[in-house]
Structures are given as C-alpha cells and as structure tokens.
N, C-alpha and C positions, 0 to 999 in steps of 0.2 A: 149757082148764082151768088155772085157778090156785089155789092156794092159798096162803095166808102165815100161817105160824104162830109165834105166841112162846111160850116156855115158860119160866117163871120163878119162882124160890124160893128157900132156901137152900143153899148151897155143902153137898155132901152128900147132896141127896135125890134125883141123879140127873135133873138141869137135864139138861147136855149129853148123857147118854146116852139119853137119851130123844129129843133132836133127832136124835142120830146115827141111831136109827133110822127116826126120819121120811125123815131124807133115805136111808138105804139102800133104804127102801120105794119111794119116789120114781123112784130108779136102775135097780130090779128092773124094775120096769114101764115104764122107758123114758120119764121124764119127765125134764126140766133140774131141777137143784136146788140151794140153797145153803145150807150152814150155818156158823154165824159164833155161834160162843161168847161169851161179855161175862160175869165175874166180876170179883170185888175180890181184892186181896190175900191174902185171906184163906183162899182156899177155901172150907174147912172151915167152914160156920157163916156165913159171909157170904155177901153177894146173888150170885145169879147169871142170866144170863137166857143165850136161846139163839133166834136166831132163826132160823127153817127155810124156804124157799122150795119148793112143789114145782110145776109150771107145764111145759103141753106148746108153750110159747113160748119165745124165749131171758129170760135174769135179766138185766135192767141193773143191780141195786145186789142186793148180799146182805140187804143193813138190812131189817129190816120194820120201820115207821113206825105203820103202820094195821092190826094181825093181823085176819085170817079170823076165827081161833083162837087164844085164849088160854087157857096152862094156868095155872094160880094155885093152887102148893104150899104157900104161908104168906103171911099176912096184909099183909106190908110191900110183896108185889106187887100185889098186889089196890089197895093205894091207891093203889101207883106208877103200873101200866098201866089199869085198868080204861077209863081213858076214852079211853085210844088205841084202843079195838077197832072195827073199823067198823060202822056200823047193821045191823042182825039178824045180827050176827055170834055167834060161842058162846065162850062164857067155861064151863071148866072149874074146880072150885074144890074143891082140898081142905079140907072140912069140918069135917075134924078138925083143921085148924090154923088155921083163919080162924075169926074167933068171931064176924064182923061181915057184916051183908048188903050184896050191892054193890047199888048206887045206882042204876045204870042200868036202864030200864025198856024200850030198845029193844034187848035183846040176849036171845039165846037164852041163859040161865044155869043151870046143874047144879050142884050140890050134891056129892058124892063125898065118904064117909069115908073116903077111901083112906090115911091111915095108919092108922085104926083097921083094916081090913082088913085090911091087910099086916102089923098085927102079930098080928092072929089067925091070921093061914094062917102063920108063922114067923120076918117080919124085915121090920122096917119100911122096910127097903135097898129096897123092891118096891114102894109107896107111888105110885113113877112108873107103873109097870107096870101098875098099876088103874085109873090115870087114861086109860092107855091103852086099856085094857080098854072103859071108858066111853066113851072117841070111837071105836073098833069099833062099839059099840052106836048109835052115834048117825047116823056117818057111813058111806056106803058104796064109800068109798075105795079101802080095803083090805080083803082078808078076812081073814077070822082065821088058814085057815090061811099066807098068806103073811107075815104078821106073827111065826107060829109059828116059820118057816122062818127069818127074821132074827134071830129069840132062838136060834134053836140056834147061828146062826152066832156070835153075841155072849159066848155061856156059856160059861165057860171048864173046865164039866164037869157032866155032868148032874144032878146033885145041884141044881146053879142053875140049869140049864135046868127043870126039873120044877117049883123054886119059882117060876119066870118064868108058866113055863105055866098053874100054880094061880091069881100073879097077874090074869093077863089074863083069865082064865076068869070068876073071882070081881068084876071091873072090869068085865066084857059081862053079869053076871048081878045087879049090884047095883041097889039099889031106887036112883034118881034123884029127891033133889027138884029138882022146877024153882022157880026162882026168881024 
C-alpha cells in the first residue's frame, strides 16, 4: 500500500498541519512515511503545498510528482496541481474558495464547503479539518477514532481539540458534490 498525497493552499489555512498529521497517522499504524513542506516567503497569505507519503514499502524521494490525493484549499492550486494528479485518483476541493470547476474528467472529484463550515461551527482556522473529515468519508484509511487520537495529541488544549473534533465530524457528515 501506497499512498501520495499533496495538499495545497494558502499560507495560513493549515497546508502543513494537515500533512503532519497524515504522516502521524501513517507512523501510528506502522507505515513509512515522508513529509516535505514547500511554502513562499511569505507564509502568511502565500502558496503553500505539502507533500505526504504514506507506503508499507521503503520512500525513495519524499517529492510527490503524481498525488493519489489532492487537497485543493483555494483556487491558485487547483490550476497549479490539478493535472499532476494520477488517473482516477481524488481531488479534494474547497468549494468555498474555488469558484471554478476543475477540468479533469478522469478523477474522482469532491466538492467541500469547508470554509464555509468551519466558519459556522467557530473559526475558519479548521477549514483543513473538514477536508479531512471528507477523506475519512471517502477513504478507509483511517478511522475516525484514530484520527481523533492525533488531534488530541496536536491540540494544545481542549477548547481546540472539541473544535477539531466538531470539524472532522461535520467534514465526515457533509453533503459532497461530485464533480
């Protein structure tokens, strides 16, 4: 089993954190895994991407070239990666920040208002958290509650663990269009 995932957006919407815990998941259950950050300058407000490896093989390069999985949090990724993702692979897509349909007709594609979500349940900071929510739903990876168990580890107090928790809840229970 392999997996390669990209995930990418703007600096701020929880790019990296969300790779980190692809690969904590990955580690928990005793796979190999790599993850390899890629931002601009800027942080804040500029691109960022993150690429994640999880694979019960060894990693010869951390880079993912061809994702499994792409997540696509705002629009400038969606043009960037869409067409590196490999045939029937799944493309993730925040809906609320892309306003354009992606183009590819041989991929599995989802729809996500996940900042719309995230700002109804409290704070758009979780936006990543739904999307995860959504590949729970789709994918059977992971379960939920071991995903749960990584956001406790990640939260730096319960207060954000409970809105993580709402996240992912409301990310496994939201309507999908397919695209």
């Amino acid at each position: 089993m392999t997996e390669e995932i990209l995930i990418a957006g703007f600096g701020g919407q929880g790019v990296l954190f969300l790779g980190q815990i692809f690969a904590h998941m990955g580690m928990k259950k005793g796979f190999n895994v790599s993850w390899l950050p890629s931002y601009g300058p800027e942080m804040r407000g500029g691109t960022a991407n993150c690429s994640v490896i999880i694979s019960s093989d060894m990693i010869g390069s951390p880079v993912v070239f061809n994702p499994d999985t792409l997540f696509v949090l705002n629009k400038p990724s969606l043009e960037k990666f869409e067409a590196s993702v490999k045939k029937d692979g799944m493309m993730l897509i925040n809906s609320s920040l892309v306003d354009i349909e992606a183009k590819r007709e041989d991929l599995n594609i989802y729809y996500i208002p996940a900042t719309d979500i995230a700002s109804r349940i409290g704070s758009v900071k979780v936006a990543n958290i739904v999307m995860l929510g959504a590949y729970l739903r789709l994918k059977s990876t992971f379960s939920f509650s071991e995903v749960k168990d990584i956001l406790r580890e990640f939260s730096k107090t319960e207060e954000i663990y409970s809105l993580n928790c709402k996240a992912l809840e409301e990310g496994f229970e939201c309507t999908l269009r397919r695209g």
